[in-house]
C-alpha positions in Angstrom: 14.0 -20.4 -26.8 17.7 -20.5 -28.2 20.3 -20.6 -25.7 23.4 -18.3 -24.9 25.3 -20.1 -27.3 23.1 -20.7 -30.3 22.9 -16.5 -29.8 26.3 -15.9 -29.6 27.0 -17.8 -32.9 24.7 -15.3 -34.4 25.9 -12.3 -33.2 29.4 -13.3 -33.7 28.6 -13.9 -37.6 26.8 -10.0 -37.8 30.1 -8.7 -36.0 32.3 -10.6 -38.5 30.4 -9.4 -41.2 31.0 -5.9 -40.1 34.6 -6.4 -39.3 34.3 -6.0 -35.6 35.8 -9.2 -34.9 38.4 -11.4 -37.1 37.0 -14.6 -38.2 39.6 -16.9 -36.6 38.3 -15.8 -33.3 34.7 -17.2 -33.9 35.6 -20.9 -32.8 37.5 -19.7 -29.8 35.0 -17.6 -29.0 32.4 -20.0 -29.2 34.3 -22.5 -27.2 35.0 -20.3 -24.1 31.5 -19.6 -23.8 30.0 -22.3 -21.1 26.1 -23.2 -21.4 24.1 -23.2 -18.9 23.1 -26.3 -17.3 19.9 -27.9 -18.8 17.7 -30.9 -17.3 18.4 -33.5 -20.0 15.2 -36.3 -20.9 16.9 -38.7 -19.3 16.8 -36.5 -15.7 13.4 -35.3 -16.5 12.1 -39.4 -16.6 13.9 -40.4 -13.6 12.5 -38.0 -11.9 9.2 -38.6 -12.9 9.3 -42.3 -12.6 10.7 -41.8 -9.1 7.5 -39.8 -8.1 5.6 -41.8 -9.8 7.0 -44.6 -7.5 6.2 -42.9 -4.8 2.6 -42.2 -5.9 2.0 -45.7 -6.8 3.5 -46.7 -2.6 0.8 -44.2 -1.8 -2.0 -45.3 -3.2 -1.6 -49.5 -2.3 -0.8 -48.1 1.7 -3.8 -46.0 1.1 -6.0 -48.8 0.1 -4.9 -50.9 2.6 -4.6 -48.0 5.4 -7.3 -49.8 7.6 -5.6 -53.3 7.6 -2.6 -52.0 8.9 -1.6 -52.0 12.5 -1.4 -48.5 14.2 2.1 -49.1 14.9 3.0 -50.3 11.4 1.7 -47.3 10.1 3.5 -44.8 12.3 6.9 -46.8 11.5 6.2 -46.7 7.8 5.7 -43.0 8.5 8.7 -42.3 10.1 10.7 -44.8 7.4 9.6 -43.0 4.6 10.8 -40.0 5.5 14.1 -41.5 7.2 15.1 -43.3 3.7 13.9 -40.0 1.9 16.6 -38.0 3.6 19.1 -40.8 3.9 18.4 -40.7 0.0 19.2 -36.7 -0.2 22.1 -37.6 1.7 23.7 -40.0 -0.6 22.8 -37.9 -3.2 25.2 -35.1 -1.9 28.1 -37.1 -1.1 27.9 -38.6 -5.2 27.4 -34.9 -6.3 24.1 -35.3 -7.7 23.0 -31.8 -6.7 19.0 -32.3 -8.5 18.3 -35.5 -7.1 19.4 -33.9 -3.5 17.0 -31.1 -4.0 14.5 -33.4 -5.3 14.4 -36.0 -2.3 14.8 -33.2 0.6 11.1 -31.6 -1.1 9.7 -34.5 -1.3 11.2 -35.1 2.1 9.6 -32.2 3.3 6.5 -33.3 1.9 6.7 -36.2 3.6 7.0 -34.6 7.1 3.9 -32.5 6.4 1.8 -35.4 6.1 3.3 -37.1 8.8 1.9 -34.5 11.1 -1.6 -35.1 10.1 -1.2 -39.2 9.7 0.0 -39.1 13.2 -2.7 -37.4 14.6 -4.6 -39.7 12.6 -3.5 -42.8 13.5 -3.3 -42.0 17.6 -6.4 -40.1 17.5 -5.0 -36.8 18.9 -6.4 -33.5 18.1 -4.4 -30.6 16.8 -4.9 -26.7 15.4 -4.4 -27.3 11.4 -2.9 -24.1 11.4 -0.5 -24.9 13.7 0.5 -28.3 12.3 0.9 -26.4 8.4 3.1 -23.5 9.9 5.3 -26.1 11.9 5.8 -28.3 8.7 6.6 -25.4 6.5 9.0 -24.6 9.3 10.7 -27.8 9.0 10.8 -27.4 5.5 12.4 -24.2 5.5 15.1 -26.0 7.8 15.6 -28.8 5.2 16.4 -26.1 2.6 18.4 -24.3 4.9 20.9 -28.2 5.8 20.2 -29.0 2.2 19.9 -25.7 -0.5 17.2 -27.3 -1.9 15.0 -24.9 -3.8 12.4 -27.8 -3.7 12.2 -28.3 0.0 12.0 -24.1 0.1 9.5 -23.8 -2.2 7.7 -26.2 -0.5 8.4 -24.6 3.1 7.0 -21.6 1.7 3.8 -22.4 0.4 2.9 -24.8 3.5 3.5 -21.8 5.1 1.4 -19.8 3.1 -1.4 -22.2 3.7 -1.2 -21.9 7.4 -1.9 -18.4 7.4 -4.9 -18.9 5.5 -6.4 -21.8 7.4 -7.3 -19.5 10.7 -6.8 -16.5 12.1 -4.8 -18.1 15.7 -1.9 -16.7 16.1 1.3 -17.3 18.3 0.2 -17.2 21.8 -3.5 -16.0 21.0 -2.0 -12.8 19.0 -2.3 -12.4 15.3 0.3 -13.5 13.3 1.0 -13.6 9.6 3.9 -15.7 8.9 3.9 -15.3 5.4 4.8 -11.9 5.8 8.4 -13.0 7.2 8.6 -16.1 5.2 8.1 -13.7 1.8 10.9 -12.2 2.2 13.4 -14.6 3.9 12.2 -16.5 0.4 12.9 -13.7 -2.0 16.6 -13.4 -0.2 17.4 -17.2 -0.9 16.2 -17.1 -4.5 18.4 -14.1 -5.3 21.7 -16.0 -3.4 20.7 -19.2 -4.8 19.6 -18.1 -8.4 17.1 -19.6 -7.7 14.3 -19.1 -10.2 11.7 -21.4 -9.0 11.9 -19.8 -5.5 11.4 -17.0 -7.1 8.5 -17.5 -9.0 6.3 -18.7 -5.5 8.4 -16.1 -3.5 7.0 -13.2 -5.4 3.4 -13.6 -5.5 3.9 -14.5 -1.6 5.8 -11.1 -0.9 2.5 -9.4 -2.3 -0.1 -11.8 -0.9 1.9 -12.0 3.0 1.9 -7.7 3.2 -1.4 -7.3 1.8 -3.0 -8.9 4.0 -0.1 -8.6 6.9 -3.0 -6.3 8.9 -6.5 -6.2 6.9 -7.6 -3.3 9.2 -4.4 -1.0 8.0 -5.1 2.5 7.6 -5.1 4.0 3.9 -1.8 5.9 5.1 -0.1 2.6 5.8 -0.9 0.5 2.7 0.7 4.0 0.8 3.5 3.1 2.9 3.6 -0.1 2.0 3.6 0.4 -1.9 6.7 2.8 -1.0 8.5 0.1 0.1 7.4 -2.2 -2.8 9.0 0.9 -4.8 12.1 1.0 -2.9 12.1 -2.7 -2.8 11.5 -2.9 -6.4 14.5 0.0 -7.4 17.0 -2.8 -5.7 15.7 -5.4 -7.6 15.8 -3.7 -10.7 19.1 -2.9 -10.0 20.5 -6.2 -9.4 18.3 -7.5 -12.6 20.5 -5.2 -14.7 23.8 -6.9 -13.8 21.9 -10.2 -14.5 20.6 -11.9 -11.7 18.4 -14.6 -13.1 15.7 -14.0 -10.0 15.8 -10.7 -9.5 13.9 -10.1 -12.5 11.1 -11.9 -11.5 10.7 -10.6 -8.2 10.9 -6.6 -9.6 7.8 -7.6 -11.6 5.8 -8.8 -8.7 7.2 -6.1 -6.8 5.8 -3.7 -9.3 2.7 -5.1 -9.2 2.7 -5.2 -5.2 3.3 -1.4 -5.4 0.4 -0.8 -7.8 -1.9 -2.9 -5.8 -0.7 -1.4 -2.5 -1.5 2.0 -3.8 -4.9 1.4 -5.4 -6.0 -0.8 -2.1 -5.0 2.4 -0.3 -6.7 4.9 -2.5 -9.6 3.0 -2.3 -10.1 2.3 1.2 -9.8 6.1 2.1 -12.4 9.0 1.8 -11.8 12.0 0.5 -9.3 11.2 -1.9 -11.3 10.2 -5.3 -10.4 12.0 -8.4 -7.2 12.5 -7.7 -6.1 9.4 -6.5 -7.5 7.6 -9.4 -5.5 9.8 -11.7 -2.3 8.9 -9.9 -3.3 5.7 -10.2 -3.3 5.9 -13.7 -0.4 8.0 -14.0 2.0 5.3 -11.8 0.2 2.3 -13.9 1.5 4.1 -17.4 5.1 4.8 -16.2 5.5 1.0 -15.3 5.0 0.3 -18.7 7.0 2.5 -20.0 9.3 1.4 -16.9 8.7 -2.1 -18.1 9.2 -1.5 -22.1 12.6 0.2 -21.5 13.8 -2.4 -18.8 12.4 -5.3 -21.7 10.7 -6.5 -18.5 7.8 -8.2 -19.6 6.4 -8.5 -15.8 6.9 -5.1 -14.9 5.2 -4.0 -18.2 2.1 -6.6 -17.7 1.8 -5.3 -14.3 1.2 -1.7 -15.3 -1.4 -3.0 -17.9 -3.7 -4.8 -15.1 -3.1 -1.5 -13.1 -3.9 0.9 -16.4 -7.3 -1.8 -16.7 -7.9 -1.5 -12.6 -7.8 2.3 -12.8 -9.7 3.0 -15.7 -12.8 0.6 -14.4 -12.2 2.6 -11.2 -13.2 6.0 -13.0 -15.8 4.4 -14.6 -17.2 3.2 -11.8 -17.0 6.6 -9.8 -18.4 8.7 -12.8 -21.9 6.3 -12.5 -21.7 4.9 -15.8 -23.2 1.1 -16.3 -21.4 -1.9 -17.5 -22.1 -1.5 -21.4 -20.9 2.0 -21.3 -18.0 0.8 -19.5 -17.5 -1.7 -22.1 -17.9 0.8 -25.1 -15.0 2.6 -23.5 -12.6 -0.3 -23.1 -13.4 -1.6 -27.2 -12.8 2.4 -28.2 -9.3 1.8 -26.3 -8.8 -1.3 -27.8 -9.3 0.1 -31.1 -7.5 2.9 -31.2 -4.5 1.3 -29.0 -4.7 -1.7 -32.2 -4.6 1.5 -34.9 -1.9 3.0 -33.3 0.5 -0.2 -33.3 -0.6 -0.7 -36.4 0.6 2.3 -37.6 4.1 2.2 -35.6 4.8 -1.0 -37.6 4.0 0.5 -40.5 5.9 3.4 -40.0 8.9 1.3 -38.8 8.6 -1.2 -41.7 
């Protein structure tokens, strides 16, 4: 993909060639523009030899695990992630902001398997769900100290993983704490510009308020694809004034609202036809929605949904799987005719 520059350069010879703009000003132009800040190769090896490093330490302590004193192996525990954040440290104070981001996730990696090893080594027991949540916790923290989108990222998926690994909750109740995480997640990749964050924040805004209460009421998961709308409208607005997260999270957000809606229309009674043809109505305005924005997210989300609710019909009007697949290759064809004939026509 060409950058901001290379795109420039080209624009600015069409606007010469028009007049617009006086040739002298091309250089000038061209040298007040800043370019964004790529990983070089040389940033991109370090970084991998440094985790391969690590992998390489991993492996010869995990072959040896069992030869190693108890108390060995807890000190090596606690070193490794002591000279990992002294390393992220460091790393600040020179200025190298990537390798401080880089050392607090691993950092935070380190902590999460510290909490099992532990328990290994001393043979105590523990609720694996508890141990994941509390790691992604202290992950979340090490962003916080740090900004490290790593660290977050992996804060946020540890998370994730906790609320999936048993239904306990805080004090006996039930608790999803991806639901809260989601969105705390979302808000740091949009301050950060963070689009990394983004890009695991997202799917976890859907996943963490789908599933926030399985027994939900129809009524409530309509709600909750209104606020994926509303949600979505503020994302879309801050994409237009070029956020480079918020345009990942308005496509997931679409999609959230689509899903939200079809979960709801499906899990009531009495709502059948005409739900399904809302359904398809909301999945072809998000990709129009998504063609006009140049949103390729939003318009890929309205697709799946356009796919979801025509199988739906399908499915309601009784008809078998190789009628249902005559229908979708009569689509295909005629939706392949009629681009064909827009190009042609444009051509």
């Amino acid at each position: 993909m060409a950058g901001y520059k290379a795109r420039l350069a080209k624009d600015l010879d069409g606007w010469i060639e028009a007049g617009l703009v006086p040739a002298a000003s091309r250089e000038p132009i061209l040298a007040s523009a800043a370019e964004g800040r790529r990983l070089d190769a040389g940033a991109a090896l370090a970084i991998l030899g440094a985790v391969l490093a690590g992998l390489a330490v991993i492996a010869f302590v995990a072959a040896n695990w069992d030869a190693i004193p108890r108390l060995v192996r807890f000190a090596m525990i606690l070193g490794a992630f002591a000279a990992t954040a002294a390393g992220a440290a460091w790393a600040e104070l020179a200025g190298r902001r990537l390798t401080r981001d880089v050392l607090l996730g691993v950092a935070a990696l380190i902590y999460a398997a510290a909490i099992g090893l532990t328990g290994q080594i001393f043979d105590l027991a523990g609720d694996p769900q508890a141990a994941l949540r509390g790691a992604g916790l202290a992950a979340v923290l090490l962003a916080l100290a740090g900004r490290s989108q790593a660290a977050a990222v992996a804060g946020l998926a540890l998370i994730g993983l906790g609320d999936f690994a048993g239904p306990a909750g805080l004090l006996g109740l039930e608790l999803r704490w991806l639901a809260l995480a989601a969105p705390a997640g979302a808000l740091l990749a949009l301050g950060w510009k963070a689009r990394s964050l983004a890009h695991l924040a997202g799917p976890a805004l859907v996943i963490g308020w789908l599933f926030a209460a399985p027994d939900i009421r129809p009524q409530g998961y309509l709600a909750l694809a209104g606020a994926f709308v509303l949600a979505g409208a503020g994302a879309r607005h801050i994409h237009e004034r070029d956020w480079p997260a918020a345009g990942i999270l308005y496509g997931w957000l679409a999609l959230g609202a689509l899903a939200a809606f079809a979960v709801g229309g499906l899990a009531g009674d009495g709502l059948g036809l005409i739900h399904r043809l809302a359904w398809l109505i909301l999945a072809g305005a998000a990709v129009a929605l998504g063609l006009h924005d140049r949103t390729g997210p939003v318009t890929a989300a309205g697709v799946l949904a356009t796919i979801a609710a025509v199988s739906a019909i399908l499915m309601d009007l009784g008809l078998g799987l190789m009628t249902a697949a005559g229908v979708f290759a009569g689509c295909a064809l005629l939706a392949l005719l009629a681009g064909a004939l827009l190009r042609r026509r444009r051509a």
